[in-house]
LUMNUMI-581200 format. One line per field, with one value per residue (C-alpha): residue number from 1; residue in three letters; z negated, x, y negated. Coordinates in nm, 4 decimals, decimal comma, always signed. Layout:
# LUMNUMI-581200
num: NUM / ...
residu: ALA / ...
c3: Z / ...
c1: X / ...
c2: Y / ...
This chain:
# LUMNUMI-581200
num: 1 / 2 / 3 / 4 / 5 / 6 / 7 / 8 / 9 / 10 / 11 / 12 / 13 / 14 / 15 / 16 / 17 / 18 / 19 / 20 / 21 / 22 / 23 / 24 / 25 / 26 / 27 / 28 / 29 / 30 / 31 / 32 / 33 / 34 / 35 / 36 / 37 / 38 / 39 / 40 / 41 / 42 / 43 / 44 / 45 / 46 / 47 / 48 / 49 / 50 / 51 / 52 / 53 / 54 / 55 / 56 / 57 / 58 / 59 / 60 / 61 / 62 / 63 / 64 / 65 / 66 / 67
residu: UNK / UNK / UNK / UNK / UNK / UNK / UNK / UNK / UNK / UNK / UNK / UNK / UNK / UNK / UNK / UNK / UNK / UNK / UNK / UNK / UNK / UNK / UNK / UNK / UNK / UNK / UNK / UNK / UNK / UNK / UNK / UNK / UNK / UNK / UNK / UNK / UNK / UNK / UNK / UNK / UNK / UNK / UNK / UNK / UNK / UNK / UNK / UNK / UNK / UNK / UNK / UNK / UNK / UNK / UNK / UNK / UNK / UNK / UNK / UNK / UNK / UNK / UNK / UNK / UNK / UNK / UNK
c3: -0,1921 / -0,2261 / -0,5525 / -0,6822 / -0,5185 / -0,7069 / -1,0027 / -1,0046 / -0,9035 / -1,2110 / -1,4637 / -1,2878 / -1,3477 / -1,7096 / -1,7597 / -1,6321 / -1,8124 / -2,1459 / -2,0154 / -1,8423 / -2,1354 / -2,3587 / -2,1359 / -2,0713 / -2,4647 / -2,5234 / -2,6993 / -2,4652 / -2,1583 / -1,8060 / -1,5374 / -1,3291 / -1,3811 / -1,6152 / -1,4483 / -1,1070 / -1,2722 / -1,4022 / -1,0816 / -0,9505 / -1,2461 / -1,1650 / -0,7613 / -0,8433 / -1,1371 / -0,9429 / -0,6241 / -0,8055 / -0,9482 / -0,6646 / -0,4841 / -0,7697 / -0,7101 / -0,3846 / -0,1663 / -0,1345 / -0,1422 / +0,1425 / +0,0372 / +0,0037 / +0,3558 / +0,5106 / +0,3512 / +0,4715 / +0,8210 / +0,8074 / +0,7624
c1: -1,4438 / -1,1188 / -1,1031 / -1,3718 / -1,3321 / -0,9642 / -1,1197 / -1,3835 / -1,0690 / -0,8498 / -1,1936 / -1,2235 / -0,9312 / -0,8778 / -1,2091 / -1,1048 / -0,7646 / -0,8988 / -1,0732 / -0,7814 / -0,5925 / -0,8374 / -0,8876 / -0,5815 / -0,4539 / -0,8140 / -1,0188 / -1,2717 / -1,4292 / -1,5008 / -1,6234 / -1,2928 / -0,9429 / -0,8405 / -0,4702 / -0,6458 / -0,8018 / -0,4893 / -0,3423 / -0,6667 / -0,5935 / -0,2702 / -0,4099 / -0,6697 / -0,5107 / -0,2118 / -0,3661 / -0,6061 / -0,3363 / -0,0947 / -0,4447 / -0,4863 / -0,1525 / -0,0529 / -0,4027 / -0,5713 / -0,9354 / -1,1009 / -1,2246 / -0,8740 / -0,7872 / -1,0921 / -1,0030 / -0,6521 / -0,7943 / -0,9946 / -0,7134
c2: -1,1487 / -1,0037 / -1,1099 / -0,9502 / -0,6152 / -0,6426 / -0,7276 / -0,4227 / -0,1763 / -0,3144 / -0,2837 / +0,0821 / +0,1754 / +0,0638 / +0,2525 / +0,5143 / +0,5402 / +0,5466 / +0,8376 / +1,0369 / +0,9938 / +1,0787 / +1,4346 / +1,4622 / +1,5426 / +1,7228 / +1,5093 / +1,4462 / +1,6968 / +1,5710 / +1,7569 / +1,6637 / +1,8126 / +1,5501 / +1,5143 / +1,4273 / +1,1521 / +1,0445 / +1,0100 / +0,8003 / +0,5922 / +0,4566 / +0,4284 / +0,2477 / +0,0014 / -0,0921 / -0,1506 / -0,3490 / -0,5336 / -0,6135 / -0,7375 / -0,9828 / -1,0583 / -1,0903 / -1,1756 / -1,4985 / -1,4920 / -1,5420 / -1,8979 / -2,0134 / -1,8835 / -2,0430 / -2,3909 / -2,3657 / -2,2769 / -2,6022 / -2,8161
């Protein structure tokens, strides 16, 4: 489970960085301050990252509780 919440938080914010970038030097509008979204960005796509990194999923902590 943790997994896949990391997983939809690193797709999020890749999304979302080619958009930020993209508002950010004026090629595309978005209803947000584009430097806001920016700074989501990199909250999102590292946290999504060091989860994929550094959690176990919860399958792997119930096996290890079983033994």
């Amino acid at each position: 489970m943790i997994k896949i919440l990391a997983i939809i938080m690193v797709v999020g914010g890749a999304i979302s960085l080619v958009v930020g970038i993209m508002g950010v030097f004026g090629s595309m509008s978005t209803g947000v301050s584009p430097w806001a979204l920016a700074i989501l960005v990199g909250i999102f796509f590292l946290s999504g990252i060091s989860l994929l990194k550094y959690r176990k999923d919860t399958d792997v902590i119930d096996a290890e509780n079983k033994h």
